[in-house]
C-alpha positions as CSV (number, residue, x, y, z in Angstrom):
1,X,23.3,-36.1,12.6
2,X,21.0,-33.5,11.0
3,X,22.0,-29.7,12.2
4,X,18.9,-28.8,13.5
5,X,19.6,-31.3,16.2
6,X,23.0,-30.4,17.7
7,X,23.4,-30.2,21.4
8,X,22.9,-26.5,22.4
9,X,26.5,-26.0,23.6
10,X,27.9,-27.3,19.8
11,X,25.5,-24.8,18.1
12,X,26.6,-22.3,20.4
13,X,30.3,-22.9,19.6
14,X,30.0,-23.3,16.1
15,X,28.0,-19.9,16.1
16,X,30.3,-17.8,18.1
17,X,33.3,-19.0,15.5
18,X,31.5,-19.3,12.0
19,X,32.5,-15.5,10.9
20,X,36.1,-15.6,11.1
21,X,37.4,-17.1,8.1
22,X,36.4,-14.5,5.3
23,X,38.7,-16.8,2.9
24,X,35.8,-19.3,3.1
25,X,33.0,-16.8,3.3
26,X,34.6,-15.2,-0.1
27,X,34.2,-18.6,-1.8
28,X,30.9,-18.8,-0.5
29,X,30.0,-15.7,-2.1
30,X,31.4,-16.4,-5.5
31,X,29.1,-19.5,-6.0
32,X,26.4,-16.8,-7.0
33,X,25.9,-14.4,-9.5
34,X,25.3,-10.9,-8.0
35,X,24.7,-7.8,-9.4
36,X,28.4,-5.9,-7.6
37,X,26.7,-2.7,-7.2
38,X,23.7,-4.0,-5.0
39,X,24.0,-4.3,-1.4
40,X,21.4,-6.8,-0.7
41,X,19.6,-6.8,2.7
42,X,15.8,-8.5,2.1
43,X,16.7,-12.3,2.5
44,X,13.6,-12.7,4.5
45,X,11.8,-11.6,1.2
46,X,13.6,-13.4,-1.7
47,X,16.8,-14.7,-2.5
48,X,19.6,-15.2,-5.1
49,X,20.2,-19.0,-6.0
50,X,23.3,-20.4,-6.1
51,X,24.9,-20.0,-10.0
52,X,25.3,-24.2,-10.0
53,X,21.2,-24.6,-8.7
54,X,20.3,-21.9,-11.1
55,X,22.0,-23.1,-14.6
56,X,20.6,-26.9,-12.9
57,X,16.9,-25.0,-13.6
58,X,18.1,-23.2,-17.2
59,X,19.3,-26.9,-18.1
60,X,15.9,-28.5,-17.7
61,X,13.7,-25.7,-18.6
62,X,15.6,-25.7,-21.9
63,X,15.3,-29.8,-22.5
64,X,11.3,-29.5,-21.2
65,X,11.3,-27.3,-24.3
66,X,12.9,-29.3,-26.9
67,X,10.4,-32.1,-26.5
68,X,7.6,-31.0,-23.1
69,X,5.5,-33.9,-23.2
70,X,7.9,-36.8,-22.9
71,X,10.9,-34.7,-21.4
72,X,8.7,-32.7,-19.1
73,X,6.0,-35.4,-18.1
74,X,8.2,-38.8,-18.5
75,X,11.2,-37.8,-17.5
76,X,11.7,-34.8,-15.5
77,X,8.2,-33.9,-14.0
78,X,9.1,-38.4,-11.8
79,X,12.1,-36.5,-10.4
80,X,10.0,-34.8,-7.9
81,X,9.9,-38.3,-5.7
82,X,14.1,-37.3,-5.5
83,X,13.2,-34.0,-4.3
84,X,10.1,-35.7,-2.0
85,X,12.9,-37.9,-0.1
86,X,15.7,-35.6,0.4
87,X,13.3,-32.6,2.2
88,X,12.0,-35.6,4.3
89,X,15.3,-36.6,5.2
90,X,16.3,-32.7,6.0
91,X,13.0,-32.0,8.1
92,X,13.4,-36.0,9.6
93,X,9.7,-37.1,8.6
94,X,8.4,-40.0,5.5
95,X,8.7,-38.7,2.4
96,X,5.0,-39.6,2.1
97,X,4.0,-36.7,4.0
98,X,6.0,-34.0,2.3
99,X,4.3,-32.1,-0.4
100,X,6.4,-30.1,-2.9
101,X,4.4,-26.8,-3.3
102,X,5.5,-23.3,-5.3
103,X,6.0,-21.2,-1.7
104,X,4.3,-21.0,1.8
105,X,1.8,-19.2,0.8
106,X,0.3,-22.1,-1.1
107,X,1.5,-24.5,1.1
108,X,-0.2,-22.3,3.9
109,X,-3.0,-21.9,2.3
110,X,-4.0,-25.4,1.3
111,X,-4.0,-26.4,5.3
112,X,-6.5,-22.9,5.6
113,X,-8.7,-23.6,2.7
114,X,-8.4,-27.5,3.6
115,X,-8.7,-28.4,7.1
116,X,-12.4,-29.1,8.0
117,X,-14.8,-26.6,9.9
118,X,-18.1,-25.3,10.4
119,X,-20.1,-22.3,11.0
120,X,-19.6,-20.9,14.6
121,X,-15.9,-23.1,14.8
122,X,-12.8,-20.7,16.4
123,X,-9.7,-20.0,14.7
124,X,-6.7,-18.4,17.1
125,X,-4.2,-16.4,15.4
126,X,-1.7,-13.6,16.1
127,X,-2.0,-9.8,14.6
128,X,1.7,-10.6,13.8
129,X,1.1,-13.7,11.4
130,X,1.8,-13.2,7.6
131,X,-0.8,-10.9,6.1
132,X,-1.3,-13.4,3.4
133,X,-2.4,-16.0,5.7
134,X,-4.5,-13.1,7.6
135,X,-6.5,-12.6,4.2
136,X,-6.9,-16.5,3.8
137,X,-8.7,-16.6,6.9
138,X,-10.8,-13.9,6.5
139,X,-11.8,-15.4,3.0
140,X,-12.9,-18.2,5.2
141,X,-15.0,-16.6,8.0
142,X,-16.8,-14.8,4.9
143,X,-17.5,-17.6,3.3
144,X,-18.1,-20.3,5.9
145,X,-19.1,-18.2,8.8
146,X,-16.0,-19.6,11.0
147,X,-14.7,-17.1,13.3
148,X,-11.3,-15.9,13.7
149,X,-10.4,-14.1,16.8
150,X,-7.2,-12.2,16.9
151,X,-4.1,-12.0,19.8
152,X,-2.0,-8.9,19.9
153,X,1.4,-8.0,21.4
154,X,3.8,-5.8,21.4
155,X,7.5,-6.7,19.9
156,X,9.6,-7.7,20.8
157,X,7.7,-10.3,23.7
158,X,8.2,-12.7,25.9
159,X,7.4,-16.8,25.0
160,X,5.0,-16.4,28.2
161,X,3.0,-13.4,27.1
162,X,2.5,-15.0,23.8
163,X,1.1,-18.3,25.6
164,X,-0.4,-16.9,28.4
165,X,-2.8,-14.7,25.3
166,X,-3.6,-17.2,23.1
167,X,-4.5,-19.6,26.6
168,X,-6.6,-16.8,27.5
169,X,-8.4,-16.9,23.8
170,X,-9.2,-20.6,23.8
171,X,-13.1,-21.3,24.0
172,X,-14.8,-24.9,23.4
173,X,-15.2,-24.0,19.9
174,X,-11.5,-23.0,19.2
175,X,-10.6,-25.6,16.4
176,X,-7.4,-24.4,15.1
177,X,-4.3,-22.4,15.8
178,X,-2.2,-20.8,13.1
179,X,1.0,-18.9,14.0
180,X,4.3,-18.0,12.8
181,X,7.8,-20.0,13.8
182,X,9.4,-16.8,12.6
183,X,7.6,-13.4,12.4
184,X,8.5,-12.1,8.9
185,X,8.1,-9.0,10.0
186,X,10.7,-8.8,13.3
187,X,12.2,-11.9,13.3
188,X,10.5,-12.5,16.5
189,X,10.6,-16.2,17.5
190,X,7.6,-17.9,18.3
191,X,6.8,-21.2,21.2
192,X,5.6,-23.4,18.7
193,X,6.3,-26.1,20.1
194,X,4.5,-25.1,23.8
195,X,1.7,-23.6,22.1
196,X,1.8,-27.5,20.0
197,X,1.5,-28.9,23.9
198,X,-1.3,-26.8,25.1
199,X,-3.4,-27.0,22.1
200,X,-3.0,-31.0,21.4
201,X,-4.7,-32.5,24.4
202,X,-7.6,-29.9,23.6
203,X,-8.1,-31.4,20.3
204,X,-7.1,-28.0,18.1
205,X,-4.8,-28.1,15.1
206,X,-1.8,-26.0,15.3
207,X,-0.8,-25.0,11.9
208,X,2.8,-24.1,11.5
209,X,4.0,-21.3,8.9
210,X,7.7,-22.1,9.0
211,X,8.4,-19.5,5.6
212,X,11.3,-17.8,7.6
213,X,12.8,-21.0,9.5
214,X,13.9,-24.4,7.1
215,X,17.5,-23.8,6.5
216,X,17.5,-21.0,8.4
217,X,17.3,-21.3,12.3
218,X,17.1,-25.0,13.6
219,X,13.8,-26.5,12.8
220,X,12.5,-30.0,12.3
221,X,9.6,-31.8,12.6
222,X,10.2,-34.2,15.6
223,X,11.6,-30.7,17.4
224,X,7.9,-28.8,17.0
225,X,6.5,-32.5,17.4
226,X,4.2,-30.8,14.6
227,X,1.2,-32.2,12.3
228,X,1.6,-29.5,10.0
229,X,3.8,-27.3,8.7
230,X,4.7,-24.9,5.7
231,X,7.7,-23.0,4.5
232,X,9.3,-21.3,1.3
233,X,12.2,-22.6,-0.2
234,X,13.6,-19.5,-2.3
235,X,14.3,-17.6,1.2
236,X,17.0,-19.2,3.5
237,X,17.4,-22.5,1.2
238,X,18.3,-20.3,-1.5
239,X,16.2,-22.5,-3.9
240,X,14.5,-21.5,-7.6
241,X,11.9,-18.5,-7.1
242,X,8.4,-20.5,-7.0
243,X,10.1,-23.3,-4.9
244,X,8.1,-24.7,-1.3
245,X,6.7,-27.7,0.6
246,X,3.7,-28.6,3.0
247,X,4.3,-31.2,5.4
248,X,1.1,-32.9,6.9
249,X,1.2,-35.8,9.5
250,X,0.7,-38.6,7.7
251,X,-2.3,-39.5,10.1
252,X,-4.1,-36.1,9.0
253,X,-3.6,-36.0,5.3
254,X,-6.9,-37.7,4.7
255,X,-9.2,-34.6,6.0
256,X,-7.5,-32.1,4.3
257,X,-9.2,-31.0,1.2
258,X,-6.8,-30.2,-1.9
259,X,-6.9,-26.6,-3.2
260,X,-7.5,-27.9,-6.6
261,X,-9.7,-31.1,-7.2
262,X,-7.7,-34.5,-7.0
263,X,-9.5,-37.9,-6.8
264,X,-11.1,-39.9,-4.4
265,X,-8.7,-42.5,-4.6
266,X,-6.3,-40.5,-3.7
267,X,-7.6,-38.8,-0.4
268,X,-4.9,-40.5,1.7
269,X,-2.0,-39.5,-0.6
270,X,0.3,-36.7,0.0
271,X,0.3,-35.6,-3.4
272,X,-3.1,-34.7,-4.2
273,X,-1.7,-31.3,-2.4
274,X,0.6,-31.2,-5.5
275,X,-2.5,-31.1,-8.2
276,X,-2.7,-28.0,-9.5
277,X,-2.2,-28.9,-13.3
278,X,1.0,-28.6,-15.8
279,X,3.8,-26.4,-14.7
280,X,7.6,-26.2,-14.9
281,X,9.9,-29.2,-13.5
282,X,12.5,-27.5,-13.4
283,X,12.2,-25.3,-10.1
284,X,11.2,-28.0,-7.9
285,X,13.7,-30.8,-9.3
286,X,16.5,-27.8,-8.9
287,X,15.6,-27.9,-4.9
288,X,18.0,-31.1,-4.3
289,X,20.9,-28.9,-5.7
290,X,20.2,-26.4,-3.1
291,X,19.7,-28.6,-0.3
292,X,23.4,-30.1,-1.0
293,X,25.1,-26.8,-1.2
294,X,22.9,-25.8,2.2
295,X,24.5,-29.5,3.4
296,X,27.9,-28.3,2.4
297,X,28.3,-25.6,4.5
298,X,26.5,-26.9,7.4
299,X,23.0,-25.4,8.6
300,X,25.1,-24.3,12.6
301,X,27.6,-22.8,10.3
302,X,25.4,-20.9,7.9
303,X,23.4,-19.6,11.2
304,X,26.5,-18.2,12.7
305,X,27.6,-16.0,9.5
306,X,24.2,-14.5,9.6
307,X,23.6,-13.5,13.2
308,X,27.5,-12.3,13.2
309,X,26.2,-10.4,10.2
310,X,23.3,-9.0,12.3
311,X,24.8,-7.9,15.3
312,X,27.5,-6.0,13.7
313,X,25.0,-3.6,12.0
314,X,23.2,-3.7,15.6
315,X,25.7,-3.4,17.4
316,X,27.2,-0.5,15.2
317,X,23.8,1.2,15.2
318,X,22.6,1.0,18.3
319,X,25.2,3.4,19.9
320,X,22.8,5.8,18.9
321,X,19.9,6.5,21.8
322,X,17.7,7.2,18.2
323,X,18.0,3.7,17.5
324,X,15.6,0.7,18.4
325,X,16.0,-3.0,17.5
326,X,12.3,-4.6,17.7
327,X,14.3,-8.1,17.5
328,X,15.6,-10.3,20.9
329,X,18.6,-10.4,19.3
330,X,20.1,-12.6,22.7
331,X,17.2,-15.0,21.6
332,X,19.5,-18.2,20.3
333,X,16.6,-19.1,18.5
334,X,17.4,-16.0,16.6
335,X,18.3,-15.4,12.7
336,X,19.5,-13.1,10.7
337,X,16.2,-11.1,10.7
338,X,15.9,-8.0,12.6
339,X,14.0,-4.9,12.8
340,X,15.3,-1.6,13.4
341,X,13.0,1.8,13.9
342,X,15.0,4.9,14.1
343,X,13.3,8.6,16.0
344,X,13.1,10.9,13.4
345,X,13.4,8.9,10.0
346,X,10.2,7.7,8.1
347,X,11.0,4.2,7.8
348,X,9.8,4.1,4.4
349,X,11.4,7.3,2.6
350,X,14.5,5.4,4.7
351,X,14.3,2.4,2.6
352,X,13.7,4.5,-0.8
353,X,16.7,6.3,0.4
354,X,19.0,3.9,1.0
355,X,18.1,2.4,-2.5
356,X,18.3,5.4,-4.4
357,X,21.3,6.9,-3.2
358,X,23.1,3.9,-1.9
359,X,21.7,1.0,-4.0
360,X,21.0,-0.9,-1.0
361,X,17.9,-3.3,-0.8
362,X,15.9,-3.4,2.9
363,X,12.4,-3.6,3.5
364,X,10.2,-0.7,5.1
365,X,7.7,-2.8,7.7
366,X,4.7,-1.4,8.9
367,X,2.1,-4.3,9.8
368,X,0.4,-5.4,12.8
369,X,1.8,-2.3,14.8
370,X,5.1,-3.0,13.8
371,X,7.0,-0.5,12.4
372,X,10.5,-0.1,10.8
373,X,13.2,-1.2,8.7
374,X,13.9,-4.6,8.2
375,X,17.2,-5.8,7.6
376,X,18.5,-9.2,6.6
377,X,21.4,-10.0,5.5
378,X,23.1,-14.1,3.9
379,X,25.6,-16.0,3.7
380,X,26.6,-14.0,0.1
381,X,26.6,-10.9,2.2
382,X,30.2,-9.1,3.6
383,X,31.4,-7.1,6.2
384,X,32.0,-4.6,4.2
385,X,28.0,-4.3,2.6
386,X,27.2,-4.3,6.8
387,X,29.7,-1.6,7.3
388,X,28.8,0.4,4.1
389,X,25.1,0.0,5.7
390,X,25.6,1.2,8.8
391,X,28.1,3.8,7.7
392,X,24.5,5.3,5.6
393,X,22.4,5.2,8.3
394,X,24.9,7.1,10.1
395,X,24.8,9.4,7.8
396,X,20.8,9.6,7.7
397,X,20.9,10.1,11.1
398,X,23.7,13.2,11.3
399,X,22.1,15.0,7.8
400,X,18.8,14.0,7.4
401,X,17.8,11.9,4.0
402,X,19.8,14.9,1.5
């Protein structure tokens, strides 16, 4: 049974217990190769690979070298149908509707650049959605005269505020919806699947941007009952840097135009979302390693270290009336991402702070009218990094940033 689709009171159990044994967790940790002297809190940005996915990518890359057209194009560039299979088995869709892409930005993108519209059409999406993705659209309504109209809220919110705005932004011309599962920049989880619901019998798209969720918080497709979604792979899977996939309902595939040219023949074929000319085998081919270690440990199990993780530096923190979590931490849908604002810090001369003096790697947010430090910890990360973390903000907090 995949993890994602666990009866709520397992996940809860297996939640509440995964961060006991810190024998296992230290095993865990000694599967990558970290630099000792970071502290590494930006997950939701970028993440280590495993050292056995890793020297799996140095392997190929070297043997692409010693020969690149037939060891690259014959024999590891055909791989990619492996990888195709085992991320439709994860996500529980065909592999024929899985496209490999470099991150979710491009897989994003394609859907943006792609999906068909016309002057005057209505695109719904949320202040809070990537900026990236914000930029794409805006590239569109310039150049195609579509427009884009905008919800806001304040975070954290409520699953019926978020529904009850983007119900009240629906006109006869709204075509499309593009939101977040995750907000990259809270954490905040997102009713994809109710917005999915509304939108459906209307006859609007709902595009997915699922960067902070695969392998991270349960997600698959027959849960969302999605026709499109996108995510990152070098994030929560902890797969090669440049690693992703776009998954389009098989029945939609065909009126999606490619980013890059691919042939009439093959309008109907997943993979004309993967043309975009020679590049390295070796990341993508590298993203079955990764999704067996992520098997290994168990996706409930890998959720629990995290968000045990998270609400230790919450907890820790938040005895201080100066401190504000922007995150539903009580959310189960919840990850490890949350946002803390602090009175009296600047968020980002926090972040350089904590990196110059402390070696300690966050992310200063301030997007959308969100605000604050973002902190993220893995499944690499110890109690000890959360309490030598806390144990610096504290100190922030008592002397100022000295």
């Amino acid at each position: 049974m995949a993890w994602a689709a666990a009866a709520p009171f397992v996940l809860r159990e297996l939640v509440a217990s995964a961060g006991e044994d810190e024998g296992y967790w230290a095993t865990i940790r000694r599967a990558f190769d970290l630099d000792p002297s970071v502290i590494y809190l930006n997950s939701a940005g970028l993440s280590p690979t495993p050292t056995t996915v890793f020297d799996a990518m140095l392997r190929d890359t070297r043997y692409s070298n010693t020969a690149p057209v037939p060891h690259l194009w014959r024999e590891l560039e055909p791989r990619v149908e492996g990888v195709r299979r085992e991320l439709a088995t994860e996500f529980g869709c065909d592999p024929e509707e899985i496209a490999v892409t470099r991150n979710a930005s491009e897989a994003m993108e394609i859907l943006i650049a792609g999906i068909p519209l016309r002057a005057g059409d209505e695109v719904i999406v949320t202040a809070q959605n990537y900026d990236r993705m914000l930029t794409a659209w805006d590239q569109r309504a310039r150049r195609d005269g579509i427009v884009v109209r905008t919800v806001s809220f304040t975070l954290p919110t409520t699953d019926d505020t978020i529904l009850g705005l983007i119900r009240a932004a629906i006109t006869p011309r709204t075509r499309v919806i593009e939101l977040a599962h995750l907000t990259n920049w809270t954490g905040q989880p997102m009713p994809v699947s109710e917005v999915i619901a509304l939108a459906r019998p209307l006859g609007i798209d709902v595009l997915v941007d699922g960067a902070q969720t695969f392998a991270h918080t349960p997600v698959s497709r027959d849960q969302l009952d999605c026709d499109y979604y996108g995510t990152s792979l070098h994030k929560w899977l902890l797969a090669p840097l440049g690693t992703g996939f776009l998954y389009v309902r098989r029945s939609k595939i065909d009126a999606i135009w490619p980013l890059m040219a691919a042939s009439s023949a093959h309008r109907s074929d997943i993979r004309k979302f993967e043309e975009i000319g020679t590049h390295p085998a070796a990341p993508h081919n590298a993203i079955t390693l990764a999704l067996a270690f992520h098997r290994a440990i168990g996706g409930t199990r890998k959720l629990g270290r995290v968000r045990m993780l998270r609400d230790r530096w919450v907890k820790a923190l938040t005895e201080d009336p100066r401190v504000h979590v922007r995150t539903p931490i009580n959310d189960p849908r919840s990850g490890a991402i949350a946002l803390v604002e602090i009175e009296g810090l600047d968020t980002a001369k926090l972040a350089q702070w904590l990196w110059s003096r402390h070696h300690m790697v966050t992310s200063a947010i301030s997007f959308g009218g969100v605000t604050g430090l973002r902190v993220t910890p893995n499944i690499f990360t110890t109690p000890a990094e959360i309490d030598a973390f806390t144990d610096a903000v504290r100190a922030a907090l008592q002397r100022g940033l000295t």
